[in-house]
TORKOL-4160 file (C-alpha; in steps of 0.2 Angstrom, whole numbers, padded with zeros to 4 digits, m for minus):
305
<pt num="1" X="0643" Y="0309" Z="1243"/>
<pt num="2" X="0625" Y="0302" Z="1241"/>
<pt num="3" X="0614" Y="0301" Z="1252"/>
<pt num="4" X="0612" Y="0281" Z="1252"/>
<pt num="5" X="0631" Y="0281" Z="1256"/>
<pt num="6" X="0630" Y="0294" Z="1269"/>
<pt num="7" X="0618" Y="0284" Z="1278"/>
<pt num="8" X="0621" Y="0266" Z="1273"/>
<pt num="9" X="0614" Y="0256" Z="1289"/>
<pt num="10" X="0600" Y="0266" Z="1295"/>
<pt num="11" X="0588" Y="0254" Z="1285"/>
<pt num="12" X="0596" Y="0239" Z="1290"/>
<pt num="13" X="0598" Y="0244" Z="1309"/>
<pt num="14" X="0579" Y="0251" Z="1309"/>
<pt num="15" X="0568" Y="0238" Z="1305"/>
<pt num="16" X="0574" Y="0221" Z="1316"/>
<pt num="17" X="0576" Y="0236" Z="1330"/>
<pt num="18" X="0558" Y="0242" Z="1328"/>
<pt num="19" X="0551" Y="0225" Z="1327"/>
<pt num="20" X="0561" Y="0220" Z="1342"/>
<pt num="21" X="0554" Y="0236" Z="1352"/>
<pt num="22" X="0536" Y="0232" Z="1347"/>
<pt num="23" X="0537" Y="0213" Z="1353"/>
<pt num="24" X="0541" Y="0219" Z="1371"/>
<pt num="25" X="0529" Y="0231" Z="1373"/>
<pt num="26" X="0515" Y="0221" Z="1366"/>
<pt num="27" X="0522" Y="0207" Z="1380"/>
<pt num="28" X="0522" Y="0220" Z="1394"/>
<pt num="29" X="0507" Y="0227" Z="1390"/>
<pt num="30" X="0497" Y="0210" Z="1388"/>
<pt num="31" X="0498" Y="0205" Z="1404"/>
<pt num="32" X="0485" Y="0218" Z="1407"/>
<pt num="33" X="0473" Y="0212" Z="1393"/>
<pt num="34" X="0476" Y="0193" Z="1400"/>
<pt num="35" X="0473" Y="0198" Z="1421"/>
<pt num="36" X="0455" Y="0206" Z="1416"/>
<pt num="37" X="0449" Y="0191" Z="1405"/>
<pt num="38" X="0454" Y="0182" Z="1419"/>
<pt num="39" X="0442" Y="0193" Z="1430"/>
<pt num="40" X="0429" Y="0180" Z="1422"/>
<pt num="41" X="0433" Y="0166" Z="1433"/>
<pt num="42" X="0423" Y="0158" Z="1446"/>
<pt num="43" X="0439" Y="0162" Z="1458"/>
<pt num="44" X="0450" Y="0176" Z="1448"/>
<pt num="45" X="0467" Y="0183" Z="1456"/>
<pt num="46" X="0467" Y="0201" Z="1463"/>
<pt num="47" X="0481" Y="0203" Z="1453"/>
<pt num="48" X="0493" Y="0193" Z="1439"/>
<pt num="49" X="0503" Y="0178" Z="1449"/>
<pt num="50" X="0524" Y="0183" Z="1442"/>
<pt num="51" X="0525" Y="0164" Z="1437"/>
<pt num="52" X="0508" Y="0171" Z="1426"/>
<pt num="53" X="0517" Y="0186" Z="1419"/>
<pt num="54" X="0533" Y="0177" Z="1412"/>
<pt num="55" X="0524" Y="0162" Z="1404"/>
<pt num="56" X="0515" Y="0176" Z="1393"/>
<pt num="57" X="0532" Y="0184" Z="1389"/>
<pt num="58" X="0538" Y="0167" Z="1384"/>
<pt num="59" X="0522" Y="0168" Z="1372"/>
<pt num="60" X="0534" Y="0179" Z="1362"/>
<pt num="61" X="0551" Y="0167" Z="1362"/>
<pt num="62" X="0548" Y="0160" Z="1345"/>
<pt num="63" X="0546" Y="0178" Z="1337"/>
<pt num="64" X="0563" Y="0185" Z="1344"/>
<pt num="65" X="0571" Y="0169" Z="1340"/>
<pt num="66" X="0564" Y="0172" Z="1321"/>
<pt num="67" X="0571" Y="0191" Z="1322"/>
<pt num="68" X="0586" Y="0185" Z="1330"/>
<pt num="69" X="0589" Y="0170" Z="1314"/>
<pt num="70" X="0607" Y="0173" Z="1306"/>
<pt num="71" X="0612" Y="0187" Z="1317"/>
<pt num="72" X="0631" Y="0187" Z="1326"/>
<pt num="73" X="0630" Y="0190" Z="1345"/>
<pt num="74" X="0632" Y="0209" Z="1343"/>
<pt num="75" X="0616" Y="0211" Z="1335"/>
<pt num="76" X="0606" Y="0198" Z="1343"/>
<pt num="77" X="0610" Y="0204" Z="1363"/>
<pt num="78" X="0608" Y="0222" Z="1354"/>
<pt num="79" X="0589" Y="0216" Z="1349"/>
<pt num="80" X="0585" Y="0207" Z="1364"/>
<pt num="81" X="0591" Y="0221" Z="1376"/>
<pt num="82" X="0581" Y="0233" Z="1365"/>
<pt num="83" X="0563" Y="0223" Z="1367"/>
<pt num="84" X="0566" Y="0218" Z="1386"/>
<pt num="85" X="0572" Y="0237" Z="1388"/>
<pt num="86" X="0554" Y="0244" Z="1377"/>
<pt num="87" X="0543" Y="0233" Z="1388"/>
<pt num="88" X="0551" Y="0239" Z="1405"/>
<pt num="89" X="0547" Y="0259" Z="1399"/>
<pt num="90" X="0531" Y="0254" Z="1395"/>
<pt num="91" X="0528" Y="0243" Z="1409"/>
<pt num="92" X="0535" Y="0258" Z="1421"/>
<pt num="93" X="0527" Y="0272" Z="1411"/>
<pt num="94" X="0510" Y="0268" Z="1405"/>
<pt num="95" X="0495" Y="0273" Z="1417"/>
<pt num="96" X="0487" Y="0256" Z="1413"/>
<pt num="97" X="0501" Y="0245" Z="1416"/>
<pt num="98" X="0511" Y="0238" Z="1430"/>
<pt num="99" X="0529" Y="0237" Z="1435"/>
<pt num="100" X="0528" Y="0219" Z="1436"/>
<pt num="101" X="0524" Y="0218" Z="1417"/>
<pt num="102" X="0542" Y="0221" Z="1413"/>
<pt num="103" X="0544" Y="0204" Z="1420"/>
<pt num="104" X="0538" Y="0198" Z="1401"/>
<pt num="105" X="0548" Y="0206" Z="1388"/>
<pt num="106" X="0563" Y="0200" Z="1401"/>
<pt num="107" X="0559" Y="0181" Z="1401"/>
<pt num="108" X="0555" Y="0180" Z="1381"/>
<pt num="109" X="0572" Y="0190" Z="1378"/>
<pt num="110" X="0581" Y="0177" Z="1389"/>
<pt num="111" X="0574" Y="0161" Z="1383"/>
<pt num="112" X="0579" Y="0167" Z="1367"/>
<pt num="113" X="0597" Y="0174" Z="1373"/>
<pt num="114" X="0596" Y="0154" Z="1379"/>
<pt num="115" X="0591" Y="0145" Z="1361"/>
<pt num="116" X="0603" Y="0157" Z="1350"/>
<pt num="117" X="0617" Y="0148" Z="1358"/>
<pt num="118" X="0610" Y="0130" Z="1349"/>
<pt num="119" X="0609" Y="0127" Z="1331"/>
<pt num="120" X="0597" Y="0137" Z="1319"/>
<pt num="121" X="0588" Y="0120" Z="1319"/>
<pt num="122" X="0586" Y="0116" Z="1337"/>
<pt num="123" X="0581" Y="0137" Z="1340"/>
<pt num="124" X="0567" Y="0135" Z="1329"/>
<pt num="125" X="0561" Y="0117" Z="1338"/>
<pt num="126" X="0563" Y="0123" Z="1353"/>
<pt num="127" X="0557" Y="0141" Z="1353"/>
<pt num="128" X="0539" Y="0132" Z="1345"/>
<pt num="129" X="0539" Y="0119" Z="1361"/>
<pt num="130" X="0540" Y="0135" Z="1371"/>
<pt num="131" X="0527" Y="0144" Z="1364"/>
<pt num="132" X="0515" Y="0128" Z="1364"/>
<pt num="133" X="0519" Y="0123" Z="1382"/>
<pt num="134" X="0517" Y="0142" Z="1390"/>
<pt num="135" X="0500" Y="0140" Z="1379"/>
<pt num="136" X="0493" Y="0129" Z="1386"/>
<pt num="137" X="0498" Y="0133" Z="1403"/>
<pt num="138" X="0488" Y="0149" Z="1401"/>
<pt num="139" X="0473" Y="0143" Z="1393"/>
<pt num="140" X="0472" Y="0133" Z="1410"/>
<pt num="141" X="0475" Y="0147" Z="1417"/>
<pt num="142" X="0461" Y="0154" Z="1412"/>
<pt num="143" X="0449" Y="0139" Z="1413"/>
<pt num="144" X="0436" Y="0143" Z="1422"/>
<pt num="145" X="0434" Y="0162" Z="1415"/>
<pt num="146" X="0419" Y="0163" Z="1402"/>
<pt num="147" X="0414" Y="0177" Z="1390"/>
<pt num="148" X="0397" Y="0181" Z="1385"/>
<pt num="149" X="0396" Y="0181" Z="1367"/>
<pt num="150" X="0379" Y="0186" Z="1360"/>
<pt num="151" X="0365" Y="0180" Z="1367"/>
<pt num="152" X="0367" Y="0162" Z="1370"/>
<pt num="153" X="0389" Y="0156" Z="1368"/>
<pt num="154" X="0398" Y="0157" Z="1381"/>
<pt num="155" X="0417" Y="0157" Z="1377"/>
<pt num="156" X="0431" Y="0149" Z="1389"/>
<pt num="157" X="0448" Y="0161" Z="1388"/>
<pt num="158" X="0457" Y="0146" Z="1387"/>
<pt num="159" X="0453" Y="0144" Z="1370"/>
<pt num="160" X="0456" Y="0159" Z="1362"/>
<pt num="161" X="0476" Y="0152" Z="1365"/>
<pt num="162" X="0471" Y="0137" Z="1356"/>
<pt num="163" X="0476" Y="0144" Z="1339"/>
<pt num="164" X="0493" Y="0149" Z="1344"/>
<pt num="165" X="0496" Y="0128" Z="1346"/>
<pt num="166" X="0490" Y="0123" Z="1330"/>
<pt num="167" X="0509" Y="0134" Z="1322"/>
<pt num="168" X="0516" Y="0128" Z="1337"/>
<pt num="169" X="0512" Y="0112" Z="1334"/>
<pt num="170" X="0514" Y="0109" Z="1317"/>
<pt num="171" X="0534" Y="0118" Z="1316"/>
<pt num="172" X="0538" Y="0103" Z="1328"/>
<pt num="173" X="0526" Y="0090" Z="1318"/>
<pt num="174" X="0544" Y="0097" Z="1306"/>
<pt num="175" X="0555" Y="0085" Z="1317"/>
<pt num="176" X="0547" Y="0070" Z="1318"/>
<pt num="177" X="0535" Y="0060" Z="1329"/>
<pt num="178" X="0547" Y="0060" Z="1343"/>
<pt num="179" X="0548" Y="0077" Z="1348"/>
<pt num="180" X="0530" Y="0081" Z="1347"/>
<pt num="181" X="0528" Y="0067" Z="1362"/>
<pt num="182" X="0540" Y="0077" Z="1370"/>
<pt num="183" X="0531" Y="0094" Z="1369"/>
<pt num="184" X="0516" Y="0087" Z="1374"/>
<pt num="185" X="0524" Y="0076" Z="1390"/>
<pt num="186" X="0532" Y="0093" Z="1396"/>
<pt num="187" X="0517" Y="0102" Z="1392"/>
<pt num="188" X="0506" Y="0091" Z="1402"/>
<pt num="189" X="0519" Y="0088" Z="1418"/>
<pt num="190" X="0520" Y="0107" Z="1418"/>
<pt num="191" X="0502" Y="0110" Z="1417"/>
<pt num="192" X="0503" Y="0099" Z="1436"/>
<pt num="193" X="0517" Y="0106" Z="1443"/>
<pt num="194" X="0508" Y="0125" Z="1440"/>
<pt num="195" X="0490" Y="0120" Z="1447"/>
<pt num="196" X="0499" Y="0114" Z="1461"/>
<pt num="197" X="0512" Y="0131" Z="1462"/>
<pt num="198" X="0492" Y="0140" Z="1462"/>
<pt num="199" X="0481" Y="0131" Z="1473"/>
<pt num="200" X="0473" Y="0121" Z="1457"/>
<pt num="201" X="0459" Y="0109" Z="1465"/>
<pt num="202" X="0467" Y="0092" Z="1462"/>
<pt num="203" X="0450" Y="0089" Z="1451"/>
<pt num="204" X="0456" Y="0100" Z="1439"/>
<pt num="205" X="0474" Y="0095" Z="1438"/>
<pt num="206" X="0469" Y="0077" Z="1435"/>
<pt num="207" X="0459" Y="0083" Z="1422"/>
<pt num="208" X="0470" Y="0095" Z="1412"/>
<pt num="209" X="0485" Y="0081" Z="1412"/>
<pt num="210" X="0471" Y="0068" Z="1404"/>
<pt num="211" X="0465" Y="0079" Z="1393"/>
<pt num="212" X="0480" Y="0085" Z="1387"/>
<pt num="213" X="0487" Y="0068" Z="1384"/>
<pt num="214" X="0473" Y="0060" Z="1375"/>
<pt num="215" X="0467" Y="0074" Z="1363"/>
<pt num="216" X="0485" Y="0079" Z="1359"/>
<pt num="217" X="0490" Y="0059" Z="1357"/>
<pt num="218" X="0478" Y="0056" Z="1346"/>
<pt num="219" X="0479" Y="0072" Z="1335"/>
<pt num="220" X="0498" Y="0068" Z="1335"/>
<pt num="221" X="0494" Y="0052" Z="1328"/>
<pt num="222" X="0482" Y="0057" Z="1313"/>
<pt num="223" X="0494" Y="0071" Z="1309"/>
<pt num="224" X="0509" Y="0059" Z="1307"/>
<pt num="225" X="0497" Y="0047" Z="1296"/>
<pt num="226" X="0494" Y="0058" Z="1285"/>
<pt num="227" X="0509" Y="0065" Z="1284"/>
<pt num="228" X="0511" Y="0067" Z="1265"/>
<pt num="229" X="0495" Y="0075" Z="1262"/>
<pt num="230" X="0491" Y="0093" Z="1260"/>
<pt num="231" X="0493" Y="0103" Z="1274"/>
<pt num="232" X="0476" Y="0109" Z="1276"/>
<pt num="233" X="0470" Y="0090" Z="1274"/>
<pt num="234" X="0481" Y="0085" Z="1290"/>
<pt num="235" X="0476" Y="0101" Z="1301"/>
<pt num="236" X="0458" Y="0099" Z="1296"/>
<pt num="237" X="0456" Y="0080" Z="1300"/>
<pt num="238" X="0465" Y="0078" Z="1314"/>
<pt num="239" X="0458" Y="0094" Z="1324"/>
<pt num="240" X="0441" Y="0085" Z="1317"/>
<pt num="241" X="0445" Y="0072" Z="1333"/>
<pt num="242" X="0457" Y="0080" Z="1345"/>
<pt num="243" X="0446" Y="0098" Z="1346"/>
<pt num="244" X="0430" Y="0091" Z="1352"/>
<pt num="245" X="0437" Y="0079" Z="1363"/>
<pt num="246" X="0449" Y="0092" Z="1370"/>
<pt num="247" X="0432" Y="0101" Z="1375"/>
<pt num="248" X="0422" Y="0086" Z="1381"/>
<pt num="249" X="0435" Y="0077" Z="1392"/>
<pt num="250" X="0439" Y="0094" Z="1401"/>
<pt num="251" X="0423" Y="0102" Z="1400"/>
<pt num="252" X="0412" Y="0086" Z="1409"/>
<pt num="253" X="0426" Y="0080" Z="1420"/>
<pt num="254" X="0432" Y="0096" Z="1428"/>
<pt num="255" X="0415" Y="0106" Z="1430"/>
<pt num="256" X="0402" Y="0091" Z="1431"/>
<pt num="257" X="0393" Y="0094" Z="1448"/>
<pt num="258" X="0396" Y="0112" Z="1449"/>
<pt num="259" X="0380" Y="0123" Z="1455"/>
<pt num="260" X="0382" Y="0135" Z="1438"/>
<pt num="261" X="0385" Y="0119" Z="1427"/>
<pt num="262" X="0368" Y="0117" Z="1423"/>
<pt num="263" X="0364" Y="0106" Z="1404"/>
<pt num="264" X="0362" Y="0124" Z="1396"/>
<pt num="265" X="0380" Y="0129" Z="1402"/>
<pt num="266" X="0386" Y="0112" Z="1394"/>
<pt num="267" X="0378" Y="0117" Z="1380"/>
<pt num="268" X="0382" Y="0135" Z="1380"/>
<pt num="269" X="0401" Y="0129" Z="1381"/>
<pt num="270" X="0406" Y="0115" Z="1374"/>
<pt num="271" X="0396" Y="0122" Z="1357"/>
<pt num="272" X="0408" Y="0140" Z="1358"/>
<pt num="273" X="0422" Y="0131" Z="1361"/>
<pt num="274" X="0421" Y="0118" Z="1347"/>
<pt num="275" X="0417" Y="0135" Z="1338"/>
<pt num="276" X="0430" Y="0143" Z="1341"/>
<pt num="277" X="0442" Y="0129" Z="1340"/>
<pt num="278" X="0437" Y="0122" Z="1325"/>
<pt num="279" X="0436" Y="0141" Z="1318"/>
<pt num="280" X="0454" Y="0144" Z="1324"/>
<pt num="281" X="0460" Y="0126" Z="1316"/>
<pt num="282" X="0453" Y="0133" Z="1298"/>
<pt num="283" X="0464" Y="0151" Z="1300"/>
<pt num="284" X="0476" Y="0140" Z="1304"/>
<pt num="285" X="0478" Y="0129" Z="1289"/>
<pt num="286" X="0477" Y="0143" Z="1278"/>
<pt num="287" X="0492" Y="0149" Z="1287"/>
<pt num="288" X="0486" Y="0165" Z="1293"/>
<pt num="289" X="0493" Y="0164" Z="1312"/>
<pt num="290" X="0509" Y="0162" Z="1305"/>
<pt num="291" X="0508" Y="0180" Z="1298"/>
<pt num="292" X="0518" Y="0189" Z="1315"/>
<pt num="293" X="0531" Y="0175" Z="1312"/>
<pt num="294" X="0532" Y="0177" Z="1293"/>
<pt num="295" X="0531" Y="0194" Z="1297"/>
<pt num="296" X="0548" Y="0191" Z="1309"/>
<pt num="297" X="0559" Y="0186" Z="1298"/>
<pt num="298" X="0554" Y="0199" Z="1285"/>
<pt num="299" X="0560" Y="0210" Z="1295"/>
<pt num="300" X="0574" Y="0199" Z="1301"/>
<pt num="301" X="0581" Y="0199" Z="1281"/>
<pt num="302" X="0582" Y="0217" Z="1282"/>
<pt num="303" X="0600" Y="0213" Z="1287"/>
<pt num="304" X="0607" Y="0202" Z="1275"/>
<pt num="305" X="0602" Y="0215" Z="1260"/>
């Protein structure tokens, strides 16, 4: 007997399995990266809120839902058990993380054990809403935490998650007008319901929801017009709107008045953000944040060879 026949599934089995063990660790253990960023804020948490800790796991939905594609429920509660189980031991095990964290693989291998129960179609829709609405929760999260960069930038967390919403965004652009509005109504109802779960100022939950709402709106309705051009020409001129209005609706109404928020600060800010956003938009459209979801159903085909 060779040794392919002797060991016929061990290819098959490995490669999903490692994939699903590496997307549990990486959302136990970013829950560590995410609190010290946080430690930037004007009014940071002493440790990472648990409502926190699952929205980042939930981060990692639309990936299991992608390793998960075309599997029979075996396999699929076999992969999920195996990335919520890798991010509890790491979690439990690892100096530099916490208990809690375990909270993360957990939710993302439930919301996906939820979606493999729709259609293929629905999954996919759904698992990107997910993804975008826990997004933007987190970046507002993370709103008043600032990085020095250099010498004179000064870049709000909150956007680095920005470029995680242009994939989201454009998957559910996929199914029509309709169901984008609906992402962005949840996204902006649950971005108030968490400010007020937190203590957020009513200040800042007014702003977020307007923000949200008109810069999503109006790059919604570019996207959709130009429907039928390339790609790169719809992400590029409908972020060349929504991104700097994003940042200068959120940036002068929620911190306008502040003691810090001297004119250099609003310069400071609003030029890394648009920066960054813009910067995030380009790698975007050349469809390079898509790679860990590309990289997903690689890994995912394994099985059907």
């Amino acid at each position: 007997m060779t040794r392919g026949n002797t060991f016929p599934n061990v290819r098959v089995l490995a490669g999903p399995a490692l994939a699903a063990v590496a997307v549990g660790v990486i959302a136990a253990l970013g829950n560590g990266l995410l609190w010290r960023l946080s430690q930037f804020g004007q009014h940071p948490y002493p440790v990472l809120p648990y409502t926190l800790i699952v929205l980042f796991g939930l981060l990692f939905t639309g990936l299991l839902v992608d390793l998960t594609a075309g599997k029979d429920r075996r396999r699929t509660v076999g992969l999920l058990v195996a990335a919520a189980l890798a991010g509890a031991v790491a979690a439990y095990a690892l100096p530099f993380a916490e208990p809690r964290y375990a909270l993360a693989p957990l939710a993302a291998a439930a919301a996906a054990a939820v979606l493999h129960f729709t259609t293929p179609r629905r999954a996919v829709m759904l698992g990107a809403m997910t993804v975008y609405v826990s997004c933007t929760l987190l970046a507002n999260y993370t709103f008043d935490s600032f990085l020095p960069v250099g010498g004179f930038f000064l870049l709000n967390v909150g956007t680095l998650f920005f470029g995680v919403t242009f994939t989201q965004r454009d998957r559910v652009h996929g199914f029509g007008r309709r169901a984008v509005y609906a992402m962005i109504l949840t996204a902006a109802i649950a971005n108030v319901a968490l400010s007020s779960h937190l203590g957020t100022p009513l200040r800042y939950v007014a702003v977020s929801f307007l923000s949200i709402v008109l810069s999503e709106t109006t790059d919604t309705e570019i996207y959709q017009r130009l429907i039928h051009r390339r790609w790169i020409t719809r992400v590029a001129s409908s972020n060349a709107v929504s991104a700097p209005m994003d940042t200068l609706i959120f940036t002068f109404l929620a911190f306008l008045g502040q003691n810090f928020a001297t004119p250099r600060w609003f310069v400071q800010v609003i030029a890394t953000d648009i920066v960054v956003k813009y910067a995030s938009s380009m790698v975007a459209a050349t469809r390079m944040l898509d790679l860990p979801r590309a990289l997903a159903r690689r890994t995912a085909s394994i099985d059907t060879r």
